[in-house]
TORLO-551376 format. One record per residue (C-alpha): x, y, z; residue in three letters. Coordinates in steps of 0.2 Angstrom, whole numbers, plus 5000, padded with zeros to 4 digits. Example, Ala and Ser with C-alpha at 12.3 -4.5 7.8 and 13.67 -1.06 7.14 Angstrom:
2
506249785039ala/506849955036ser/
end
This chain:
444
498752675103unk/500452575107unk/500352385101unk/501252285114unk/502052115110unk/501551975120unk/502551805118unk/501551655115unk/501451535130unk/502551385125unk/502451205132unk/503551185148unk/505251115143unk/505450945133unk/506550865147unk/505250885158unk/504050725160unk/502150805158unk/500250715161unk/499250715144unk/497250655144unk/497250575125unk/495450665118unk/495550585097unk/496650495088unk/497150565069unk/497250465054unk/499150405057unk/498450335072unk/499250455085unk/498550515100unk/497950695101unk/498150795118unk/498150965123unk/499251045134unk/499051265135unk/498051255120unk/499151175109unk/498851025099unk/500150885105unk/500150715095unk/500850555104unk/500850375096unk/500450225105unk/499150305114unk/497350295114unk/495750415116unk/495250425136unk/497050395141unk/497850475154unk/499950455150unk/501250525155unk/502350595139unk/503850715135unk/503750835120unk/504950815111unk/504950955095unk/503951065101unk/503351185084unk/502251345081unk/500651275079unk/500851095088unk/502050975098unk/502850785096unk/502850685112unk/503650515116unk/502450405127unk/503350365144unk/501950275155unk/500050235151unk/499250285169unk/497650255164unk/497150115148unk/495750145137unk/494749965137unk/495149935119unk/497149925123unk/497949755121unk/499649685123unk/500449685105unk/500849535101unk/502549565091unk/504149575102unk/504649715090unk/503249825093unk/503650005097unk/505450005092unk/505149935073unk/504150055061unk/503449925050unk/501449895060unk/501050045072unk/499249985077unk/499449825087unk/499049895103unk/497149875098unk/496149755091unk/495949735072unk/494249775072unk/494549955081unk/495849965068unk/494649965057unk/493450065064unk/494750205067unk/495250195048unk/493250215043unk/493250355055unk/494650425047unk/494250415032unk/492350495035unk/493250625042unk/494050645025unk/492950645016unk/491450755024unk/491550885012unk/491150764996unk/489950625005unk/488850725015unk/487350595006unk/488650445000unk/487950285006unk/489750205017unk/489650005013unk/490449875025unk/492349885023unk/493349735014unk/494149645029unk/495749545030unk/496449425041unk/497449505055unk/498749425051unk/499949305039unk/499049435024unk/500649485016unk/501449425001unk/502649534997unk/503949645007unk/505349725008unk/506649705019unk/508249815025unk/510149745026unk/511349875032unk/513249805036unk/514149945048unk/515849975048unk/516349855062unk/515349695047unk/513949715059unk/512649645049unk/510749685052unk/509249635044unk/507549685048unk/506349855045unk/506750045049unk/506550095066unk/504950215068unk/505750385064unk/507650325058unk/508450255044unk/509250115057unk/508549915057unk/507749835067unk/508449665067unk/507049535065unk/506749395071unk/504949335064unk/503549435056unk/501949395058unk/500949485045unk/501849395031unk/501349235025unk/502349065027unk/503849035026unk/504349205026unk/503649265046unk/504849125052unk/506249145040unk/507349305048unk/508349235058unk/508949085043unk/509249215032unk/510349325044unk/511349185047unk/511549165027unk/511749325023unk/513449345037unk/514349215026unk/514249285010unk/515649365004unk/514649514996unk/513449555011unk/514149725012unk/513649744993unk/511849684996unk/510549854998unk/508849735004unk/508049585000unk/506349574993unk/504849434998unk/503649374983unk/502549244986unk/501449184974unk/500649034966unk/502148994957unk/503248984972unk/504249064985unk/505649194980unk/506849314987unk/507449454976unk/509449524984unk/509749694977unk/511549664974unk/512849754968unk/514149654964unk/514449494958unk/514249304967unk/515749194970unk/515849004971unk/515749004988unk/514249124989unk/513149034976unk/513548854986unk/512648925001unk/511248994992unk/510948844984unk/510948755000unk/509848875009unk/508548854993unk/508448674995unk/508248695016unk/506848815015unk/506048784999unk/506248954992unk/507249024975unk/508449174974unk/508449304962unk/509549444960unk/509149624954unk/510749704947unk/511249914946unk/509949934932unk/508449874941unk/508549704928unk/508149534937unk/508949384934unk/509349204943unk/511149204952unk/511749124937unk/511349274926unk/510149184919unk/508249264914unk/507049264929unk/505449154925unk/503949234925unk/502949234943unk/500949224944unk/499649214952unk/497649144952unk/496449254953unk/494549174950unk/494649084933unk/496349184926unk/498049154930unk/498949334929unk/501149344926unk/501949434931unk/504049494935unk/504649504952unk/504949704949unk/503049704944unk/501849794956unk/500349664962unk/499249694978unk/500249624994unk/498649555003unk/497849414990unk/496149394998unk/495649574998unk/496549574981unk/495049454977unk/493649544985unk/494149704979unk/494249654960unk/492449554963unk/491849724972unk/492249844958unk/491549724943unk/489949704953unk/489949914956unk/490249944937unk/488649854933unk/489349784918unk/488249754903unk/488749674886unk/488849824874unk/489849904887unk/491349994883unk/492750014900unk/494150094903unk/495450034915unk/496750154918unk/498450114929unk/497849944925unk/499649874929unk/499849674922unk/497749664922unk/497249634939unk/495649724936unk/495549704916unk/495249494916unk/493749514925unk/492949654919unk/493249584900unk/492249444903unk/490549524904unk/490949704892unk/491049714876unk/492849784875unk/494049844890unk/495549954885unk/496949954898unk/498150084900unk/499750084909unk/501050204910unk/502450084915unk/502849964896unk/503449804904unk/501849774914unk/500849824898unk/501749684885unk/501249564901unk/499549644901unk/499649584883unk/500049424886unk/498849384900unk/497449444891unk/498049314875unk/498349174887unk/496549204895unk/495949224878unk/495049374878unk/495049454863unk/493949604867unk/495449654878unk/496649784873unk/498049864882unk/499250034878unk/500750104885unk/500450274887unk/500650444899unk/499250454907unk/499550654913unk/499050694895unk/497450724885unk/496450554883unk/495850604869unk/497150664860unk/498150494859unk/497850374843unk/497250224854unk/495850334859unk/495050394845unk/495350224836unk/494650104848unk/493250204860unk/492950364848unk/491650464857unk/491150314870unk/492050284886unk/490250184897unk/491150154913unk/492850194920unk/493950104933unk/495350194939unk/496850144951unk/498250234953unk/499750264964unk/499550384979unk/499750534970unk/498050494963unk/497250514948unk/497150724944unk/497450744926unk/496450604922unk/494750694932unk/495050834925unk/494550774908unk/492850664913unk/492050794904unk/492550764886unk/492550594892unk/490750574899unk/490650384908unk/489150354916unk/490050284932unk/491850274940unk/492550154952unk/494350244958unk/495350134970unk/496250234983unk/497850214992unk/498050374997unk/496350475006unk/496850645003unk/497150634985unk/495450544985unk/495050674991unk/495450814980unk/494850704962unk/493350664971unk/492850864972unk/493650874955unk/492550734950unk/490850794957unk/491050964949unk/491050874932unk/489350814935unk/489350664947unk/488950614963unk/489950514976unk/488550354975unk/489450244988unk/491150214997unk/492150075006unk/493850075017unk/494849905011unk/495649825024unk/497149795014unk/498449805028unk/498049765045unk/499049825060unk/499849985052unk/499150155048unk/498750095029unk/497050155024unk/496250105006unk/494550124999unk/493350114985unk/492250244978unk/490950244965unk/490350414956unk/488750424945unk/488450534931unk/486850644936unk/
end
């Protein structure tokens, strides 16, 4: 019998305006539609809303639309409150409140996780202030060829600024500082040198990091000076080889920060958690989930300068931190002796390889390893899953930053022996797409 080929229906034209009933939302909180059978996904939008979009990429298995007009608002829509929404790519949630927010992350993240936590028992999310949560940022200079200078964050879907004026989810002074800083920034000299500035703020102080590439005049240092003492903030400068330093070359202090009885340094190229009070909640959450005992022996991997390690030492026996990057563990080191904790330890060391087969291991834990806390970066935490069965703990805490790779160790995990015992979403960034959580695994 002849096999006739019939073309797949395609969406009408992407120049042509279409009507789109929103039915779901997907984690990157996009609106999903329907039109002839295919999947379309639309930010801004909201499940129940009637809008009219346009496709514009329209693939094999779904379409991209650009939201031209909500006909009909779902009762949860709000007017943002940033003047920048919708064009800026930095918060894509603001049409909603930060509790639907929040639902709509759990949601997401249940979604996720089906598969693994059919009997998990989900514990309230860690929540955050809407807003004024962030302490550290990164924010874009371009200079065109015309000296056109902006500042600001990357359009949604482009590598072009938006410039900024003010930022509400950062903390004081930097929401208000934008438009100072513009102003600054066109008199320098060097501003076509400078790649992007960077916002820490910390107990310590207030600091701006500029990734330049050349060096300060006179004239340029003047104004900096000037702007420090106007704004109460302090420059530093990151040169070609990541080092950083004060604009007069000399070494960067150490920054740091409190968290309960420990003060933690740190450098300004160090990675610390952006929201501070979830920071604080989080590290009391995972300590209380480890169910520390005093002949407890811990292991905290990607345990960066020891935001976990302080807290967990003070009630274990021993705590051995391991960090693949060797800067944060010599300060690591030094928080742990300034704290001091002797029952602390840290090691540098590649954490895609064999626990067990590194000198640190055999020497310090031998056969033990009670409890394991794990934090790594969003690639997750494979390698280091894979060998919990030679490693034997009785319970994991993993923090996530990243559901999918959660959710591949967590399968990982559980076919070692475990059970997903309980689960959590952290609020750690309110009005964008972020989504972290905590897990804990028991050993059946």
């Amino acid at each position: 019998m002849a096999n006739f080929y019939v073309a797949k229906k395609k969406i009408k034209k992407t120049s042509k305006q279409q009507k789109l009933i929103i039915e779901k939302l997907d984690q990157k909180f996009q609106g999903i539609g329907y039109l002839d059978n295919k999947v379309v996904f639309v930010p801004q939008t909201l499940p129940g809303e009637e809008v009219l979009m346009q496709v514009t990429n329209d693939r094999k298995k779904y379409a991209t639309g650009k939201l031209i007009e909500v006909l009909k608002p779902a009762p949860q829509r709000i007017a943002p409150s940033c003047d920048h929404y919708g064009i800026c790519g930095g918060c894509q949630t603001q049409l909603v409140g930060n509790e639907y927010q929040l639902e709509v992350k759990q949601d997401a993240l249940r979604n996720r996780m089906r598969f693994v936590a059919q009997s998990t028992q989900w514990l309230p999310a860690i929540t955050s202030a809407s807003w004024h949560y962030r302490r550290r940022a990164r924010v874009g200079v371009q200079v065109d060829k015309k000296g056109q200078l902006a500042l600001g964050f990357r359009q949604q879907g482009s590598n072009d600024l938006v410039n900024i004026k003010q930022c509400s989810v950062l903390v004081a002074p930097f929401d208000q500082l934008f438009t100072p800083l513009y102003d600054l920034l066109n008199q320098l000299t060097v501003k076509s040198d400078i790649g992007h500035l960077e916002f820490i703020t910390c107990d310590s102080g207030h600091y701006i990091i500029i990734r330049l590439m050349k060096s300060f005049k006179t004239k340029d240092i003047e104004r900096l000076q000037d702007f420090e003492i106007a704004h109460q903030v302090q420059f530093l400068i990151q040169d070609n080889q990541g080092e950083i330093t004060q604009y007069d070359g000399q070494t960067a202090s150490l920054l740091s920060y409190q968290l309960n009885q420990d003060k933690l340094e740190f450098s300004a190229g160090d990675f610390i958690q952006v929201n501070a009070k979830v920071n604080q909640k989080m590290v009391e959450q995972a300590v209380a989930w480890l169910e520390l005992k005093s002949t407890d022996k811990v292991l905290d991997l990607f345990c960066g300068v020891g935001n976990f390690s302080l807290s967990i030492a003070r009630q274990a026996q021993m705590v051995v931190g391991v960090e693949g990057v060797k800067a944060m563990v010599e300060r690591a080191t030094s928080n742990a002796s300034n704290a001091q904790l002797s029952n602390l330890t840290f090691h540098h060391s590649d954490l895609n390889q064999p626990l067990s087969e590194q000198a640190w291991y055999r020497n310090q834990l031998g056969q033990q390893v009670d409890k394991i806390l794990l934090d790594p970066a969003r690639d997750g935490a494979l390698a280091i899953a894979e060998q919990l069965s030679s490693l034997k703990p009785q319970l994991i805490v993993y923090i996530s930053c990243e559901p999918a790779s959660l959710e591949r160790d967590s399968q990982v995990i559980i076919n070692q022996g475990y059970r997903l015992e309980k689960i959590s979403v952290m609020d750690m960034f309110p009005q964008t797409t972020h989504l972290e959580s905590m897990a804990l695994f028991r050993k059946i």
